[in-house]
N, C-alpha and C positions, 0 to 999 in steps of 0.2 A: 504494500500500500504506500503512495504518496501522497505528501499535506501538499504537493506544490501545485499551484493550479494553473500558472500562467508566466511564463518566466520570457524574456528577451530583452534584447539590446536598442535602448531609444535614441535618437537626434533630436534635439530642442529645435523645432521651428518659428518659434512663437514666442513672447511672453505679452501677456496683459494687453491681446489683442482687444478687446473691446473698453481698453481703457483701466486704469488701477481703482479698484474697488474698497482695498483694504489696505492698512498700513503697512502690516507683516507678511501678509499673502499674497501672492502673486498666484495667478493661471497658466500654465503653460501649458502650448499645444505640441508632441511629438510624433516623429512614426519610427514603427519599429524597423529594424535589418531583417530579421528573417520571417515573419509572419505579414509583413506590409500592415499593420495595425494601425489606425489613431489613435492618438491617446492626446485626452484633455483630464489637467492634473491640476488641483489647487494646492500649493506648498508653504509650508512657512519660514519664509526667502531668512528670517531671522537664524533660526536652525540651520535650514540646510539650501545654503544660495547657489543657482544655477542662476546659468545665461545662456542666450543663442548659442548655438554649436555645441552645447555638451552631450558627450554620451555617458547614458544612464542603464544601468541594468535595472531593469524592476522585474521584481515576483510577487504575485499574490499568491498565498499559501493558505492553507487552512487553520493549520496550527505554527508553533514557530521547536516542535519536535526538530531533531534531528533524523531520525531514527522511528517515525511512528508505528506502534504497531496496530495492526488493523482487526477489524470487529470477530473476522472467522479465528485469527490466533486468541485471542482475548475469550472467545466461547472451545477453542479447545482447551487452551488452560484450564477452564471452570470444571472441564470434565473430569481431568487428570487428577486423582490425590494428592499428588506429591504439594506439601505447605509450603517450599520454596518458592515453588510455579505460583498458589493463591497467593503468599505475599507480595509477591509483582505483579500480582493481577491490583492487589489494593493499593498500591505504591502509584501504579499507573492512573486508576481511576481519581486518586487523592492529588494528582500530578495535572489532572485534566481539569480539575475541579477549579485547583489552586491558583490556574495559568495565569491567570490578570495578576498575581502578584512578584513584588520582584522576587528574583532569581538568585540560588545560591549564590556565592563564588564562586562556586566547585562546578558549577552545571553549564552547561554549554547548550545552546541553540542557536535558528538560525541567524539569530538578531547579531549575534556575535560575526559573521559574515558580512553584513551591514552597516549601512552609513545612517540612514537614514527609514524608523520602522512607524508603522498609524494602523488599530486596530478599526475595524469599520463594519459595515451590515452592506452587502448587496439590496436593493430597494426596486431596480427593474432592468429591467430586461427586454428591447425592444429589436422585435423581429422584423419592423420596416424601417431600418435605418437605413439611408441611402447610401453607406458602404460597407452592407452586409448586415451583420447583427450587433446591437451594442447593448452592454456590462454597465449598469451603473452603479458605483458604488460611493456611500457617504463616510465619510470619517469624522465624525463629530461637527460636522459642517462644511470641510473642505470636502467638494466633488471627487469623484472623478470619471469617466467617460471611458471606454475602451471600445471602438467599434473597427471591426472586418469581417471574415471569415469566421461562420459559427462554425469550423472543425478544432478551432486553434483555442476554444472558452468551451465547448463542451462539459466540463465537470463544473464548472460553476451556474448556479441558479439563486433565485429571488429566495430571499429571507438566510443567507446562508453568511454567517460569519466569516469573517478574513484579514487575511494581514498585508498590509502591503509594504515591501522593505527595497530600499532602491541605496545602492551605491554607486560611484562614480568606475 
């Protein structure tokens, strides 16, 4: 199983093409190298400042696991006796629970890859965009937009938690 739902390499073509709306946030519009995507992205230039010409990796991932493990191992565990296997079956579910808080020292995920991470909600999902299908997702207010080809967003859907982590 993988948390990653959406991963490639962006060009900045744009910023605050309709004009700067907010202090700290800026809009910018990119397209990806290997998917040909759009993508319109509200950032906060304060944190993590881009300009024309940068390239960005962004992923939207489900969880920020490194390592997830998926629901068919997690119900063979249950089946198995052995207390090892259930204490990591609880460890795990206690680890799922706990995710919005920070994170050991010790523990590693994928935010640690990352320059720049925003937990958010998918809200819609529209099948007549005029350059394929588009992703829209909220991160506590900043947008953002993902539209091409529905083969390349396939795992993601409306009401579904994510993460979106972008470095340079």
């Amino acid at each position: 199983m993988t948390n990653i739902l959406f991963q490639d390499i962006f060009n900045v073509n744009d910023v605050d093409r309709d004009g700067k709306k907010f202090d700290r946030v800026s809009r910018f519009t990119a397209r990806s190298e290997n998917y040909e995507m759009e993508l319109t992205l509200d950032i906060n230039i304060e944190l993590y400042p881009l300009d024309i010409g940068d390239r960005v990796v962004l992923c939207l991932a489900s969880s920020l696991e490194v390592n997830p493990v998926s629901a068919e191992v997690l119900k063979a565990i249950s089946l198995n006796d052995s207390e090892a296997e259930k204490k990591r079956k609880k460890e795990h579910e206690e680890k799922e629970r706990d995710s919005w808080q920070e994170k050991r020292p010790d523990e590693v995920d994928l935010s640690d890859q990352y320059d720049y991470v925003m937990f958010g909600k998918v809200y819609k999902f529209d099948e007549k965009s005029s350059k394929g299908v588009g992703v829209y997702i909220s991160f506590g207010g900043l947008l953002m937009a993902l539209e091409g080809d529905h083969r390349h967003i396939t795992n993601i859907y409306v009401g579904q938690n994510c993460y979106l982590l972008l470095r340079r």
